[in-house]
C-alpha positions, -999 to +999 in steps of 0.1 A: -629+520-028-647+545-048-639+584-041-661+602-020-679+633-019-682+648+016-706+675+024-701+697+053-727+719+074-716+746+096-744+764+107-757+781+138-788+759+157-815+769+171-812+766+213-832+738+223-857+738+191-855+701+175-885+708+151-869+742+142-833+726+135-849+699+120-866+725+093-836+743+091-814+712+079-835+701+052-837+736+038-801+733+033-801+698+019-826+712-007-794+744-016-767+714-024-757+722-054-741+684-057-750+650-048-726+642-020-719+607-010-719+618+026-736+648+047-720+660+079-740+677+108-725+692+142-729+677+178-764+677+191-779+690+160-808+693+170-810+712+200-776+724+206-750+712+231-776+710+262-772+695+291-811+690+301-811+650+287-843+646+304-863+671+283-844+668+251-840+628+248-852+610+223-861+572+213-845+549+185-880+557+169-880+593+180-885+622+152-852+631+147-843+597+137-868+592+118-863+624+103-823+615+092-836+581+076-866+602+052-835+625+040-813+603+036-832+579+015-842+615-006-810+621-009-799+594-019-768+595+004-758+590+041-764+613+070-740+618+099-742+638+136-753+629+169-783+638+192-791+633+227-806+594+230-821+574+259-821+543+258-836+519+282-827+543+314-795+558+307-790+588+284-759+592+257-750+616+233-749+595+204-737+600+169-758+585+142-749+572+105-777+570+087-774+551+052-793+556+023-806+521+024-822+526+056-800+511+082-772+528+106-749+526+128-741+546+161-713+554+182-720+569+219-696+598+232-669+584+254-655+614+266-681+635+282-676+674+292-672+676+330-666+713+324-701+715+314-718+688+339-722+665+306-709+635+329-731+640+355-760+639+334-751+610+305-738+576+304-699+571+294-697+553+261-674+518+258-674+510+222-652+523+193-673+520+164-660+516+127-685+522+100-684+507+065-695+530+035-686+526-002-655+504+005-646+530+037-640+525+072-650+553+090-646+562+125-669+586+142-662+607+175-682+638+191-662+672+204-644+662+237-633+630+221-608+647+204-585+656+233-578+618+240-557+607+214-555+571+226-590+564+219-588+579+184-560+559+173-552+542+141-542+502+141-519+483+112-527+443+117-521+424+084-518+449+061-551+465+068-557+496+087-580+498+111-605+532+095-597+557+067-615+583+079-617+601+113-651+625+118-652+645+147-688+664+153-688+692+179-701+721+193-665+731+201-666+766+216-646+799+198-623+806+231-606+775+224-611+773+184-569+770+184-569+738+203-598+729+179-578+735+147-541+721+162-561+688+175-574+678+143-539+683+127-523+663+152-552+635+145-543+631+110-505+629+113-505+604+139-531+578+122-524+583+084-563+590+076-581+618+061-599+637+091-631+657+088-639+685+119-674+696+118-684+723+140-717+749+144-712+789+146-732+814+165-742+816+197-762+788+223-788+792+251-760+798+276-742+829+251-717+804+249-699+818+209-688+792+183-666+797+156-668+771+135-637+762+122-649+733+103-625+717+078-611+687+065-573+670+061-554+650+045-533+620+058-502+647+064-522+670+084-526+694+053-559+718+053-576+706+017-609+724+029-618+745+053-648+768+062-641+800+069-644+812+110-678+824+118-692+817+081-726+801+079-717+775+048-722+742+035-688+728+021-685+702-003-650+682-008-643+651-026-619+624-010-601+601-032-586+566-023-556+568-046-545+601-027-546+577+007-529+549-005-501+573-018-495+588+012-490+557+033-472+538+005-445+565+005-442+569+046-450+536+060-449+551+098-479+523+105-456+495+105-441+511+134-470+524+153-474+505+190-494+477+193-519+479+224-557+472+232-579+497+256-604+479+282-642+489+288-628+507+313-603+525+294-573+509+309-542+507+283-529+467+278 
C-alpha cells in the first residue's frame, strides 16, 4: 500500500448547468498545482442537489461520464463524486469512481433525503460498495448516508479490515454544518479509517446556503485537513499507510467491534 495523495474540491456549482459544471471542474483540474493520486468532487456535481431526476438523468454513456473517464485518463489519476443516473427505469443518485485505466466502480445512495422529496423521486440503493485503488479499500457514501452509522461501519474478519478509507460526497446544507463536522468525527473513531468529507459552498436553485466544511481525518478523529467555511479551494493532503497501521496496532478496538450482517432490506442479523 503506497501513500496517497488526495485532492479535494470545494466549490460552489452552477444550479442545474451540467455543461457549465462540467467546464468549471476541468478549469480547476488544469490549477493543481500537484499530481494527486485521487480527485474528490461534491454530491451531484453536476447540477447540484436537484430533485428533478427526470430532466437531469443521465445514461452509463451519458456526458458526464464520459467526461470523468477523458480527465481522468489526462490526469493520470482517479476521479470520485456522484451524479444523478437512470438506469433501465429507476433513477439513483450514484457515486462514481472513475480510474485512470478506464474502468469504475459505483455505489448508489442508500439513504435518500425525505426532507427534500429525494425518496419519492429515486430508487433506495442495496449494495455497500468497496473500491480497490493502489493497495486501498475505499468505501464511498453520498450526504444523508452519514447519519446512519450502521451502514457505514468498519468489519475485522481474519486480520483484514474491511476499507481504509471512508468518503462522504455531499451537498450538506450550512444550517446544519455542526452535525456535518461532529458526524465525520464520530465516523473515524468508531471504524479506525481515515475519513474524507467533501462538500460544495454557495448557494443552490432553491437559496438553500452551503458552507463547505470539507476536511479530512485521521483514524482518531483528528482534523489533518480542512477547508476553510465558505472558501472556494481545492485541498490537497497526502495519506500514508504506515500512519494507519500505527494507529490500529497501538488500539486494537477492532478485535472487539460486534460482529453483524445488514439485509437488502436493511434489517440488522
Amino acid at each position: 500500500m503506497q501513500d496517497l495523495k488526495i485532492a479535494v474540491l470545494q466549490t460552489p456549482l452552477f444550479w442545474e448547468d451540467p455543461e457549465a459544471n462540467r467546464k468549471m471542474l476541468e478549469q480547476k483540474f488544469g490549477m493543481l498545482s500537484t499530481s494527486p493520486d485521487l480527485i474528490i468532487l461534491p454530491e451531484m456535481f453536476n447540477t447540484g442537489f436537484t430533485v428533478e431526476p427526470e430532466s437531469f438523468a443521465e445514461t452509463a454513456d451519458g456526458p458526464t461520464l464520459a467526461w470523468m473517464h477523458e480527465q481522468a485518463l489526462n490526469k493520470s489519476c482517479a476521479i470520485a463524486g456522484s451524479l444523478i443516473i437512470k438506469d433501465q427505469e429507476a433513477y439513483f443518485n450514484r457515486f462514481y469512481f472513475v480510474h485512470p485505466d478506464g474502468s469504475s466502480s459505483f455505489y448508489d445512495k442508500r439513504h435518500l433525503f425525505r426532507m427534500s422529496g429525494e425518496h419519492k423521486r429515486f430508487s433506495q440503493g442495496s449494495q455497500r460498495t468497496i473500491i480497490h485503488y493502489k493497495g486501498w479499500k475505499i468505501k464511498p457514501m453520498v450526504c444523508y448516508d452519514l447519519r446512519f452509522p450502521v451502514w457505514s461501519k468498519n468489519s475485522l474478519l481474519d486480520g483484514q479490515y474491511e476499507y481504509d478509507i471512508l468518503i462522504y460526497v455531499a451537498n450538506w446544507p450550512a444550517a446544519r454544518a455542526n452535525i456535518w463536522k461532529s458526524l465525520l468525527i464520530s465516523r473515524a473513531i468508531e471504524n479506525q479509517a481515515y475519513v474524507i468529507g467533501v462538500n460544495r459552498i454557495g448557494k443552490d436553485g432553491k437559496q438553500v446556503e452551503y458552507t463547505g466544511d470539507s476536511m479530512i481525518l485521521d483514524p482518531e478523529g483528528s482534523i489533518m485537513a480542512q477547508v476553510p467555511a465558505g472558501e472556494e479551494k481545492t485541498m490537497s493532503f497526502t495519506l500514508t499507510a504506515v500512519q494507519l497501521k500505527n494507529i490500529r496496532e497501538a488500539f486494537r478496538v477492532g478485535l472487539d467491534w460486534d460482529q453483524f450482517s445488514i439485509d437488502i432490506q436493511g434489517n440488522i442479523k
